[in-house]
N, C-alpha and C positions, 0 to 999 in steps of 0.2 A: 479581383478575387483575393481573398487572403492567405497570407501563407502560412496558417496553421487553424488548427482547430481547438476549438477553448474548450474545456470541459468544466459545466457549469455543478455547484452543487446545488441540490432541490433544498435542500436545508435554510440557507441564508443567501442562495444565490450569487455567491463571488464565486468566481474561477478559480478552480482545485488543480488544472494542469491544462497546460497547452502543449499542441503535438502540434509538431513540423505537419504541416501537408502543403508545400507546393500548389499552387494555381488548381484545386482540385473544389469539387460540388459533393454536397449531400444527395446522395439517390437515392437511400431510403434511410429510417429509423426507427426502433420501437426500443420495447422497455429492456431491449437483451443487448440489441447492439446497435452501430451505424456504418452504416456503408457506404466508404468515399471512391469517388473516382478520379483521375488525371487522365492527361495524355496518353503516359505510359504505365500505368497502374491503377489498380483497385484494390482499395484495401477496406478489411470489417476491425473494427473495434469493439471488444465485447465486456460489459460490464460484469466487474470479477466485485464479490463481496467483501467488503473489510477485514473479516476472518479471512478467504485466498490470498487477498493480499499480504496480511501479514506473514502467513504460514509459509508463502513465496519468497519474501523476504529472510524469513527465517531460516528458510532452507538452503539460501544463497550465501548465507552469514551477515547479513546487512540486519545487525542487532540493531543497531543505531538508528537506524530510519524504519526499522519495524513496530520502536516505542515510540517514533515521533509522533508516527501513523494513529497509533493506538489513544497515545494522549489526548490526541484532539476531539475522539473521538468520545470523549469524558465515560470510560470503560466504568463496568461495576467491580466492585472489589475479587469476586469471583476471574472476569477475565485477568483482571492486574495479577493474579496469583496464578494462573496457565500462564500467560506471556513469559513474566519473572522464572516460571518454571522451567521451559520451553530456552528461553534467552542463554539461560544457566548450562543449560547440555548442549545448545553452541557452542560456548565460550569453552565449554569443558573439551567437546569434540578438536575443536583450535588449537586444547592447548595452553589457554587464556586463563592462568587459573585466579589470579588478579580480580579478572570483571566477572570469574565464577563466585569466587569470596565475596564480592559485591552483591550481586542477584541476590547470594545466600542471606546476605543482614539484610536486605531490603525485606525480603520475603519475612523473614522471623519478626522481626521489626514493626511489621502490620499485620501480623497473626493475632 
């Protein structure tokens, strides 16, 4: 059995993330989530959309890995201009006013 579980992208099909799971089976899946079992645990994995994801990040402070997320994602000029928006009252809330004046040229910049 393997000790983790891959999670495949339907887009181009390479591996977007693998989770630890210990000696553990697929018991069920559909298009929301999957359900692993072990020995001594069961756990569900539930797929979150790229916007939660981000906004999750966002809300953690993890600016940095929420525009990694986003880039790959080859955003329309519209989200780039939420994100940068959104990123900006982070970095303000932080304190950060450095990578606030950042966000700020970016955004004007491709206005």
């Amino acid at each position: 059995m393997p000790d983790s579980v891959e999670i495949i992208s339907l887009i181009d099909q390479k591996t977007v993330q693998s989770v630890p799971f210990s000696k553990g089976i697929t018991i069920a899946a559909n298009d929301k989530k999957v359900v692993l079992v072990s020995e001594n645990r069961v756990s569900a994995l539930y797929l979150s959309s790229l916007e939660n994801q981000i906004k999750m990040y966002l809300a953690n402070g993890f600016v940095r890995e929420a525009e990694q997320m986003l880039i790959k994602s080859h955003p329309s000029d519209e989200m780039l201009k939420d994100f940068r928006t959104n990123a900006g009252f982070v970095h303000l809330s932080n304190l950060m006013f450095q990578e606030v004046l950042q966000k700020l040229l970016q955004q004007r910049l491709r206005a």
